[in-house]
C-alpha positions as CSV (number, residue, x, y, z in Angstrom):
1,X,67.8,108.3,172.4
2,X,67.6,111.1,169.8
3,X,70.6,109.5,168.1
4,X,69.3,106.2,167.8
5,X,66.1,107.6,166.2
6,X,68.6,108.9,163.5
7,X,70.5,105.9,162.8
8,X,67.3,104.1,162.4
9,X,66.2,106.6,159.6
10,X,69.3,106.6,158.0
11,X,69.4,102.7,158.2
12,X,66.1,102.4,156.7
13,X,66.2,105.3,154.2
14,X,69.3,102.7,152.9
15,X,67.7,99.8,152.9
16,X,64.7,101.4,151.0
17,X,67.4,102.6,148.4
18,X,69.4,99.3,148.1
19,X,65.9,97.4,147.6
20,X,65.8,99.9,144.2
21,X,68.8,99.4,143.5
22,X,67.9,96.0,143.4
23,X,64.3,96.1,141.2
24,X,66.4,98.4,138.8
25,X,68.6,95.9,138.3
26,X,66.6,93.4,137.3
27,X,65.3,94.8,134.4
28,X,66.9,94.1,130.9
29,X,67.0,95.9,127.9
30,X,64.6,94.7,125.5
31,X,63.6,95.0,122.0
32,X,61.0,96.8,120.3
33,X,58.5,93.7,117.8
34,X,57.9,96.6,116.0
35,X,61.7,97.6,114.8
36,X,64.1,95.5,115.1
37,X,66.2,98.8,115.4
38,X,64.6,99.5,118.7
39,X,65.6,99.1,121.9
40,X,63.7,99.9,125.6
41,X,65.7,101.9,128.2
42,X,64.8,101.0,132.0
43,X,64.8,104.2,134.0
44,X,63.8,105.0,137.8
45,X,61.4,107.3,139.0
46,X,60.1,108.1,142.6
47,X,56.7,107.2,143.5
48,X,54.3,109.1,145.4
49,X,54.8,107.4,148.7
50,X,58.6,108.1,148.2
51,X,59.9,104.8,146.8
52,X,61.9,104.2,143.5
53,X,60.9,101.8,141.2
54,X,61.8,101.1,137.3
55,X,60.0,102.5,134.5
56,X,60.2,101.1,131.1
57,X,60.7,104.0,128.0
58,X,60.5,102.0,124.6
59,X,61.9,104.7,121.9
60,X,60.9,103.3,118.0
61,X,63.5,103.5,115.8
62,X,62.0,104.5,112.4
63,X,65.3,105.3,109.9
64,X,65.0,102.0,108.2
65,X,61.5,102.2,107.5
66,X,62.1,105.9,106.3
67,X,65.3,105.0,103.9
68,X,63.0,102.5,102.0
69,X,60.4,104.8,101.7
70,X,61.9,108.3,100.6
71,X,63.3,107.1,97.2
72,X,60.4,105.2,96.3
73,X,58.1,109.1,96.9
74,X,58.2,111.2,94.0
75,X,57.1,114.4,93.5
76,X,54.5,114.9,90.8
77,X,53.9,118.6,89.2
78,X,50.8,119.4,87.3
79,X,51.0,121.6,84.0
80,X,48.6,123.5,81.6
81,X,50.0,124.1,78.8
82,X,49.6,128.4,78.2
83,X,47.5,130.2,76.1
84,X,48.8,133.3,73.9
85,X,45.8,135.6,75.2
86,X,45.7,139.2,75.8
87,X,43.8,139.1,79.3
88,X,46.5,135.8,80.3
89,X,45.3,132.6,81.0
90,X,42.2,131.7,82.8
91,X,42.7,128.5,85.3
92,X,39.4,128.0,86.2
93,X,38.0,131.4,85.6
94,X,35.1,133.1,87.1
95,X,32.3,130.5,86.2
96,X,31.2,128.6,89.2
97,X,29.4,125.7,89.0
98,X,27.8,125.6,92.2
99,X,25.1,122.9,91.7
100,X,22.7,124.9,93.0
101,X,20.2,121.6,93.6
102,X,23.0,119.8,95.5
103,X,23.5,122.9,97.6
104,X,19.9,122.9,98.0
105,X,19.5,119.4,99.7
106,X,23.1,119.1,100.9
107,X,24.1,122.9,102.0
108,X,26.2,125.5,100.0
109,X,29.8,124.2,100.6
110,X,32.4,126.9,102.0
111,X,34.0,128.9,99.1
112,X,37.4,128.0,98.0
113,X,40.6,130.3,98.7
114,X,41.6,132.7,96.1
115,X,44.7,130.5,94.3
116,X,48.1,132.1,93.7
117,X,48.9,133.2,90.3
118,X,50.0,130.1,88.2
119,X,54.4,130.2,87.4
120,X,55.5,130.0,83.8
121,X,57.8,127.2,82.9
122,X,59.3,126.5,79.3
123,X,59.3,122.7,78.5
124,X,62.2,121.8,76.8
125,X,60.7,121.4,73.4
126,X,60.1,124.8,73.3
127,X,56.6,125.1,74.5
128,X,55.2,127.2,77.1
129,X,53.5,125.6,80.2
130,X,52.2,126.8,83.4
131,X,52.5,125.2,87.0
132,X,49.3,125.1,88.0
133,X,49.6,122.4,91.3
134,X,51.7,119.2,92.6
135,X,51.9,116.3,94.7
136,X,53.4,113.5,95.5
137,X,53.2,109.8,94.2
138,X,54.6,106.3,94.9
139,X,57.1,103.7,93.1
140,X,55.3,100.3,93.3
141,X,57.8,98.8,90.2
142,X,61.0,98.7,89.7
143,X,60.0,99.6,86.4
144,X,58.5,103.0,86.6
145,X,54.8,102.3,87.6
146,X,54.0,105.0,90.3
147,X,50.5,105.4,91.8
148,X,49.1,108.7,92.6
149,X,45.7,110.5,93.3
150,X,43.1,111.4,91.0
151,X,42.5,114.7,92.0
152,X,46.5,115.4,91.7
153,X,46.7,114.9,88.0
154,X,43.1,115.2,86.7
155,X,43.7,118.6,85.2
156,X,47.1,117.9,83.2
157,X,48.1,118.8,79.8
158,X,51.5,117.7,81.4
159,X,53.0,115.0,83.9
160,X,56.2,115.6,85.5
161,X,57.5,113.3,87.9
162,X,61.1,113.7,89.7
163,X,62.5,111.2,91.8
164,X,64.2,112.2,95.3
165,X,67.7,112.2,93.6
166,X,66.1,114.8,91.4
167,X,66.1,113.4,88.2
168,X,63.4,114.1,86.2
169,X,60.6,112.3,83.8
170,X,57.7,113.0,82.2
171,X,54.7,110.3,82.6
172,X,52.2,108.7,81.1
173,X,48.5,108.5,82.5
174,X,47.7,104.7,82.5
175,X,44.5,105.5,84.1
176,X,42.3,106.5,86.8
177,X,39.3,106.3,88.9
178,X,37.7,108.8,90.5
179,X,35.7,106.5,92.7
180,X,38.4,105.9,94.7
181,X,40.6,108.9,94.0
182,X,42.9,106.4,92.7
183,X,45.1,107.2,89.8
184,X,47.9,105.0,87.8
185,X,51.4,106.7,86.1
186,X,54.2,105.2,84.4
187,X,57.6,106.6,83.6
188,X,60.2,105.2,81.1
189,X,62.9,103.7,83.4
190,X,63.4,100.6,85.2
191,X,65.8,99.7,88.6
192,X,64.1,102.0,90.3
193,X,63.7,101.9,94.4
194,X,59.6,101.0,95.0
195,X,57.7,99.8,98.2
196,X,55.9,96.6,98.4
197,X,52.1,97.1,99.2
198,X,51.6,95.8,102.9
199,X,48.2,94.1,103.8
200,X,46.2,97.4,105.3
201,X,43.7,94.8,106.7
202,X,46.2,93.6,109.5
203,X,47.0,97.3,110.7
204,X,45.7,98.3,114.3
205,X,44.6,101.1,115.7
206,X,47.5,102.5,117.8
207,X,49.9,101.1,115.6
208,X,53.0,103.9,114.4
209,X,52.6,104.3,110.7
210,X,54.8,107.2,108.5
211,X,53.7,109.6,106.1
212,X,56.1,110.2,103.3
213,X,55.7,112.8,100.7
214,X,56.4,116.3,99.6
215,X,54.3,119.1,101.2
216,X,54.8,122.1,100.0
217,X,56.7,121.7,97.0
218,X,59.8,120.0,99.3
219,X,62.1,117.2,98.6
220,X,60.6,114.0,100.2
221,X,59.5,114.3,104.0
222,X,58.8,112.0,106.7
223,X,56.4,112.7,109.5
224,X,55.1,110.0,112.0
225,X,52.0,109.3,113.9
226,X,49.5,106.5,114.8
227,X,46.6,104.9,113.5
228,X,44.4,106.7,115.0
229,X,40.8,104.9,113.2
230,X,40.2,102.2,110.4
231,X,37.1,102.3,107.9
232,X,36.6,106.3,108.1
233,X,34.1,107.9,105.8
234,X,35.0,112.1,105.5
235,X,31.3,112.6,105.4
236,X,31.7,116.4,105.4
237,X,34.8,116.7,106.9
238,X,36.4,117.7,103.6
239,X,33.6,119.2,101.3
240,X,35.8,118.6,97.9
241,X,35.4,114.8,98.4
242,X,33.7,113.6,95.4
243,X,34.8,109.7,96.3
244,X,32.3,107.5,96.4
245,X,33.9,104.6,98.5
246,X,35.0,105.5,101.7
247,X,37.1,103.9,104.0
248,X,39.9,105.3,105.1
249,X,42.7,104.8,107.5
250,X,42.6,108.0,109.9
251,X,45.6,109.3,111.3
252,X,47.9,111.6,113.4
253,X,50.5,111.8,111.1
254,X,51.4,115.6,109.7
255,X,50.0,115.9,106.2
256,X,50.2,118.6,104.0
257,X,49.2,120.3,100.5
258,X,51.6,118.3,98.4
259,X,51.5,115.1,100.6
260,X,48.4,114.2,98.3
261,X,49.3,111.1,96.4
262,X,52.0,110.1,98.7
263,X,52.9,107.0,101.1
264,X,51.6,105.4,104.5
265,X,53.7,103.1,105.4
266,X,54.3,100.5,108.4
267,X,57.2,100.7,110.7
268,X,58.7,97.5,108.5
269,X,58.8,100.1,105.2
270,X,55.7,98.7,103.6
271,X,53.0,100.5,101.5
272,X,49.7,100.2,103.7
273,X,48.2,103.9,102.0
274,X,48.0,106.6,99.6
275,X,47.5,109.6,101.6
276,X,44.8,111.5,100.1
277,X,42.9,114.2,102.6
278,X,43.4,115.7,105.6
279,X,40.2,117.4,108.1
280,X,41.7,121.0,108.4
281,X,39.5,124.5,108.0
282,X,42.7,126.0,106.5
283,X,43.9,123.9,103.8
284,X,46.8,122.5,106.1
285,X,47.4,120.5,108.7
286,X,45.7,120.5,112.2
287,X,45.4,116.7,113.7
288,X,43.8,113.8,111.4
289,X,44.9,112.7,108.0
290,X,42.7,110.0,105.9
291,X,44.2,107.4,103.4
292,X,43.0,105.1,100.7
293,X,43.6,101.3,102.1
294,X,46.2,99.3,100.2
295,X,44.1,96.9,100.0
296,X,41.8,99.2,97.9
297,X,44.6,100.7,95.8
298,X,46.2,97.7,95.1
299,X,43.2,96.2,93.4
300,X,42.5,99.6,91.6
301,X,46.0,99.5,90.4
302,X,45.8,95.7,88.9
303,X,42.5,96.4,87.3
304,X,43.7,99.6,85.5
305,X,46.9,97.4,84.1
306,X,45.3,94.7,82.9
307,X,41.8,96.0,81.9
308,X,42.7,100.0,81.4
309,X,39.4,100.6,84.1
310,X,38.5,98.9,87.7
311,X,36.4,96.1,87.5
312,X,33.6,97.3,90.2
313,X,32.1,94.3,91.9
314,X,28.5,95.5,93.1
315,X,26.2,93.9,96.2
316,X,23.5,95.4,95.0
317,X,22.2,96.5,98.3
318,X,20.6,100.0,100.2
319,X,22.7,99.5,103.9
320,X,23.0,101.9,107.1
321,X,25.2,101.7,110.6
322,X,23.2,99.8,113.3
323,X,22.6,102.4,115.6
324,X,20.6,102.4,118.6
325,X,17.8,104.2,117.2
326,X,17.8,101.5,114.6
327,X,17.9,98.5,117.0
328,X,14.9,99.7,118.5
329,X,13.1,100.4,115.8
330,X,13.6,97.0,113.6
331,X,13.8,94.8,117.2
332,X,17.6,94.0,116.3
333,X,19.7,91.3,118.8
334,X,22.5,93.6,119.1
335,X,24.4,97.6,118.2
336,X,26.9,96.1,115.5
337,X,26.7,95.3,111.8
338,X,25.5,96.8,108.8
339,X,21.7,97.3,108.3
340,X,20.1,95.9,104.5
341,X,17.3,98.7,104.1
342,X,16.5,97.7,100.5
343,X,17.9,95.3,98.2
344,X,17.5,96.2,94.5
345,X,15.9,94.0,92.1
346,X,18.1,91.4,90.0
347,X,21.1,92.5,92.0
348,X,23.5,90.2,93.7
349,X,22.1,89.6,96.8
350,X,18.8,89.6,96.4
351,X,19.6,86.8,93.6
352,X,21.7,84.9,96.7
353,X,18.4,85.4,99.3
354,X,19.0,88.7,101.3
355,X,16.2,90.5,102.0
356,X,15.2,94.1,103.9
357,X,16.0,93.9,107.4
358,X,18.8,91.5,107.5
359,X,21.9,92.6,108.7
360,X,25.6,91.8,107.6
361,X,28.2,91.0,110.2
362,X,30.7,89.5,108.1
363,X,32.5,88.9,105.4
364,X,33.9,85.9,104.4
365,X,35.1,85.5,108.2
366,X,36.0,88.8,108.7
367,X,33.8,91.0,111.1
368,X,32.5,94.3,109.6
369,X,30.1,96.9,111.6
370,X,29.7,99.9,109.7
371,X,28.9,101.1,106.1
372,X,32.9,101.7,105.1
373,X,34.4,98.6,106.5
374,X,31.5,96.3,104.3
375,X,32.1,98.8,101.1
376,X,35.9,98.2,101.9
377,X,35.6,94.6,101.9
378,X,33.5,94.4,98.7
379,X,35.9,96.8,96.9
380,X,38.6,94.7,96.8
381,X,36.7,92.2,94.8
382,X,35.5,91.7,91.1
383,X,32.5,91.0,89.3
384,X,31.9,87.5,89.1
385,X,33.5,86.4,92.8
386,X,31.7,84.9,95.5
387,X,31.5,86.1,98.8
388,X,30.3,84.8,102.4
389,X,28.0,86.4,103.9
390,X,27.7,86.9,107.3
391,X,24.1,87.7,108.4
392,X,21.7,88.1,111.6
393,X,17.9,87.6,110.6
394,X,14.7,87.7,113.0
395,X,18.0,87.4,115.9
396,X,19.5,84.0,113.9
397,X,22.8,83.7,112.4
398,X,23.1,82.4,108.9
399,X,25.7,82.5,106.2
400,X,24.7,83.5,102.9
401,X,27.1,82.9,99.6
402,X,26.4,86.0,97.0
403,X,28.0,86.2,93.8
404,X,28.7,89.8,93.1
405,X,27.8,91.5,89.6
406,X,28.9,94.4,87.5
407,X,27.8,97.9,86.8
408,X,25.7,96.9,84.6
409,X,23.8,93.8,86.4
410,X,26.4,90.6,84.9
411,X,28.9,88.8,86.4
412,X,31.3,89.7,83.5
413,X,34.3,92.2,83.1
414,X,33.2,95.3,81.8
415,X,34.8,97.4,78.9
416,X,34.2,101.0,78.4
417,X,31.7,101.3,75.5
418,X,33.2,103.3,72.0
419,X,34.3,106.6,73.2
420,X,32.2,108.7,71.1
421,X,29.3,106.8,71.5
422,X,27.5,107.0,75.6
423,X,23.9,108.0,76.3
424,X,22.7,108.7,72.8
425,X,25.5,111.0,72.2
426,X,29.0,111.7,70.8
427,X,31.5,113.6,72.0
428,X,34.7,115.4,71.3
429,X,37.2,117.4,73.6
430,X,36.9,121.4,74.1
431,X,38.9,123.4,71.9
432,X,41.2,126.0,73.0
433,X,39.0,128.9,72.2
434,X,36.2,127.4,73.9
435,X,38.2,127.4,77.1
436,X,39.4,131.0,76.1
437,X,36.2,131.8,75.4
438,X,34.2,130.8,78.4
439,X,36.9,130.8,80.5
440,X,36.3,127.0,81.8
441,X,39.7,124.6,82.1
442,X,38.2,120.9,81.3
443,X,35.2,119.6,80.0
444,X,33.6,117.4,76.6
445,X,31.7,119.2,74.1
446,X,28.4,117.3,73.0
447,X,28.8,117.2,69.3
448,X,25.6,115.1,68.2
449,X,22.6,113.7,70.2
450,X,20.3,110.8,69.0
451,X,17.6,109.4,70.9
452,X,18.6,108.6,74.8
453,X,18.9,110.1,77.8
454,X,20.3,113.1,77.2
455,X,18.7,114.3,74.7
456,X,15.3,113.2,76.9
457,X,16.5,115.6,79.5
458,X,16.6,118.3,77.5
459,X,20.4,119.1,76.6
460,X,20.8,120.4,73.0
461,X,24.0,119.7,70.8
462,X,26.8,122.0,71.7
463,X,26.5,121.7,75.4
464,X,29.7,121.3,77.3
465,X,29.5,118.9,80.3
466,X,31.9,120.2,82.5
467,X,31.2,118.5,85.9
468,X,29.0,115.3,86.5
469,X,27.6,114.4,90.4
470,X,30.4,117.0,91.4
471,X,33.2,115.5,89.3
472,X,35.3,117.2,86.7
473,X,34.9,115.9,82.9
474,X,38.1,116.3,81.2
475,X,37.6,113.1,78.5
476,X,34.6,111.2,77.5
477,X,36.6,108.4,79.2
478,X,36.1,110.3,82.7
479,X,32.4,111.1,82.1
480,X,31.9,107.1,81.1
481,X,33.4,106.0,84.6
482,X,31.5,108.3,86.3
483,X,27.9,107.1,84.6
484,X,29.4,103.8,85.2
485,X,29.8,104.1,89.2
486,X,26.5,106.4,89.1
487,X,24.2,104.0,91.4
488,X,20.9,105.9,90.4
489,X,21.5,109.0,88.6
490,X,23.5,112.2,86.8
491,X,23.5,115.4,87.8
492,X,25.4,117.6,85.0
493,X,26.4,121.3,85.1
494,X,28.3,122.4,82.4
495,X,27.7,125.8,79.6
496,X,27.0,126.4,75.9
497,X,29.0,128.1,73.9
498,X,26.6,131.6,74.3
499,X,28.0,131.6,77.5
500,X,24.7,130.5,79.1
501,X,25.3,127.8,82.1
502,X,22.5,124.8,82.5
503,X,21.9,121.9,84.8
504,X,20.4,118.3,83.9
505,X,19.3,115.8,86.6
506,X,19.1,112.2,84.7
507,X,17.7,108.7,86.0
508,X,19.4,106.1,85.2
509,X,17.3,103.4,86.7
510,X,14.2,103.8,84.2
């Protein structure tokens, strides 16, 4: 009897393994949409009532997306050009401009880190420069155009750009904008390896994505990850952000000091990103990196070609997330869109028939619910386009066609105004012994005031703007893109030449 009870186990312990035998067996090896490179590997594991079945590990393959992108990364260094001083050269010195009324209304940001001591380089004409920061930038031409951050190069005496087969170049600024901490380079060259911007729109969260750049002074690097969010804002997740449209693609992917500048790109080797900050305490990596959309830098990049500035295309509107807090209070149908709290006078959608309480839900088709995914959508466009608006009023749909305007309240392209000529005042680049001196590294020296505002808010002649609404002034051309994305006002900090520091708040709107 006891022996038949064993045979019976062992008959049925057989069966059980010939039946997964079986369901391994009838899975395939399939291939990853993703990468064509890819394959998925069937493996059996035991369950926890003791039976095998097949489980299906997909490995991504992501070499061929990483050989197109590491010669299209170069690595950008930053020099000052060196000052024959007793004491050395001051990068930035010990004046800090705090902005005491922005810390008072928006908190006293965290103190910077002590930076290392500046190495010496000789350029090869014979003149002394000093290393004072890198990053990383990207190829988008075979014939040298290679876009970059703002904040990488926006204290350069010097551009010098080597590719990943180390040969070397130094670069022209094209332009920039500090809006979108966009900024445009071109080397003398042509044949060169480049990436093709992708369409960032069509990117989901989940989806694998590569950053590709050169942390810490390195040849190019690769580090993967995930989309982890679309349409993120930093807001105070990194207090040096001084952009004022935000929405970025969050992600997983490592990103370093020296990956600024550098490439996000799909798993099929396109450009979908410039990475451009990362949300660490420590200055490095420690989970989420944020990039500027392609579709964003794409447009920036075509309007600084062919105009030498972006072409910002204004809705002319006061918004907020629906929250809600916010549902309740205005008696909205549902938790989704963007809230219209005020719409400004002779602006683009008030001229098209929005009014307060309205809210947008899309844009031309596409679905947008918070404050970065409708500034996204509107970025991309110019002054002078129409768009389709999307909108939920009193808990009816309607569509709404707005024609979006300029900086300055036309539908035309805009061109920066005479260089020397901006607010009543003229200007002309700090000397060398003014940055001895006071021991500041950028700024514009105010060289004549007439009537304006300026003058009106009390700045005398000689005053040298050194930061406006928390951005660094190193060319009358910087401080006319920043009055020219200033939706209200100025704030100024900057010194005169007796060493004495001042602030001027300006409004722009009277």
């Amino acid at each position: 009897m006891e022996m038949r009870k064993y045979a019976l186990a062992i008959a049925a312990s057989m069966g059980c393994a010939a039946f997964g035998a079986y369901l391994y067996s009838r899975y395939e090896i399939a291939t990853n949409n993703n990468s064509p490179a890819a394959t998925t590997t069937t493996v059996p594991f035991e369950s926890s009532i003791g039976h095998f079945v097949a489980q299906t590990y997909a490995p991504t393959d992501f070499t061929e997306a990483a050989e197109q992108s590491v010669n299209a990364v170069v690595h950008v260094k930053i020099k000052k050009e060196q000052k024959n001083r007793q004491n050395g050269y001051n990068f930035g010195g010990s004046m800090d401009f705090s902005d005491p009324f922005f810390d008072f209304f928006f908190g006293q940001r965290p103190r910077q880190r002590q930076q290392p001591v500046p190495r010496q380089e000789k350029d090869e004409d014979g003149t002394n420069f000093v290393l004072v920061g890198a990053g990383s930038g990207v190829i988008i031409s075979s014939d040298g155009y290679i876009v970059t951050n703002n904040h990488v190069i926006e204290s350069a005496d010097k551009i010098e750009v080597t590719l990943n087969d180390r040969t070397t170049f130094d670069a022209t600024l094209i332009g920039t904008d500090p809006t979108t901490d966009i900024a445009l380079l071109k080397i003398e060259t042509d044949g060169l390896h480049y990436l093709q911007f992708g369409n960032s729109d069509a990117i989901k969260v989940g989806e694998w994505v590569l950053a590709v750049g050169n942390p810490f002074n390195l040849t190019s690097t690769v580090t993967a990850g995930i989309v982890s969010a679309k349409s993120r804002t930093l807001g105070g997740v990194n207090e040096k952000s001084n952009i004022g449209i935000e929405s970025f693609i969050q992600t997983d992917a490592a990103v370093n000091p020296g990956n600024s500048g550098g490439a996000l790109v799909n798993t099929r080797g396109e450009l979908i990103g410039i990475n451009t900050a990362i949300a660490s305490t420590t200055g490095s990596y420690s989970g989420y990196s944020f990039a500027v959309p392609a579709s964003i830098a794409q447009k920036v990049v075509q309007d600084l070609k062919q105009y030498g500035e972006v072409q910002r295309a204004l809705l002319g509107v006061s918004i907020a997330d629906v929250t809600p807090e916010l549902q309740k209070e205005h008696n909205l149908r549902d938790v989704k869109g963007v809230f219209v709290a005020e719409v400004s006078d002779g602006g683009a959608a008030k001229e098209a028939g929005i009014i307060s309480g309205d809210v947008i839900v899309s844009v031309n088709g596409e679905s947008v619910n918070t404050v970065p995914a409708l500034q996204e959508k509107i970025g991309t466009r110019r002054p002078g386009e129409s768009v389709k608006l999307g909108i939920i009023r009193e808990g009816k749909s309607k569509e709404i066609v707005a024609t979006l305007k300029n900086v300055r309240g036309t539908t035309g392209i805009v061109k920066l105004d005479d260089d020397q000529k901006l607010l009543g005042a003229t200007f002309e680049p700090i000397s060398d012994s003014d940055r001895e001196n006071l021991r500041i590294r950028n700024g514009i020296k105010v060289t004549k005031l007439a009537e304006g505002k300026l003058k009106q808010s009390g700045m005398r002649e000689g005053f040298i703007i050194v930061k406006a609404n928390r951005m660094g002034v190193t060319s009358t051309k910087d401080f006319q893109q920043i009055v020219a994305t200033a939706s209200e006002g100025l704030f100024i900090s900057g010194i005169y030449p007796n060493g004495k520091v001042a602030y001027y708040a300006i409004n722009l709107e009277e």
